[in-house]
N, C-alpha and C positions, 0 to 999 in steps of 0.2 A: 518462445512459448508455443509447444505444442498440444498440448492438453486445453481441449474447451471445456466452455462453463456447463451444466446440465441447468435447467431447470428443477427447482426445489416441488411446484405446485401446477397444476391445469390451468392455464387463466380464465379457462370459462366456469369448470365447479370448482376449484380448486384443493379436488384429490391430489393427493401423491403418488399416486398408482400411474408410474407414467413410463412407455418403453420408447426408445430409440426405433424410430419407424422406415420402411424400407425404400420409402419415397426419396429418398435424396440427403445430404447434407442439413445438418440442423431441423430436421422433422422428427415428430413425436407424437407417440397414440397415446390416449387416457382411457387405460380398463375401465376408469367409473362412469362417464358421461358418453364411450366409445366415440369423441370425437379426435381428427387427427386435426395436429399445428403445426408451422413451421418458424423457427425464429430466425430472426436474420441483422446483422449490427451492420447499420448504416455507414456512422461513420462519426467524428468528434464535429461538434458543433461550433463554428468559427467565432460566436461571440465571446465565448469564455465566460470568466467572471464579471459579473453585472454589481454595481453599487444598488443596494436599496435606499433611497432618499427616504422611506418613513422611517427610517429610523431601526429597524429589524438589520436582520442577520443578513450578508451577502448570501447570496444563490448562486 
């Protein structure tokens, strides 16, 4: 897999007005709010799936 994911929305205004920023790997500017972000994926979370004892849906 070599295609990354884009962001859909700003997560601070959450415009879509969003470009590919020149700060590095996974950074992005927002024309609406003119602030920049960077995302970044940690990693998979070793608990997994969890049982709910009330009674709901697994997580």
């Amino acid at each position: 897999m070599s295609e990354r994911a884009a962001p859909f929305y700003c997560p601070y205004c959450g415009d879509e007005d969003l470009r590919p920023s020149e700060q590095g790997h996974g950074a992005w500017e927002c024309a609406a709010c003119n602030r920049a972000f960077q995302l970044k994926f940690l990693g998979l979370l070793t608990r997994g799936l969890q049982h709910n004892d009330a009674g709901g849906e697994e997580i």
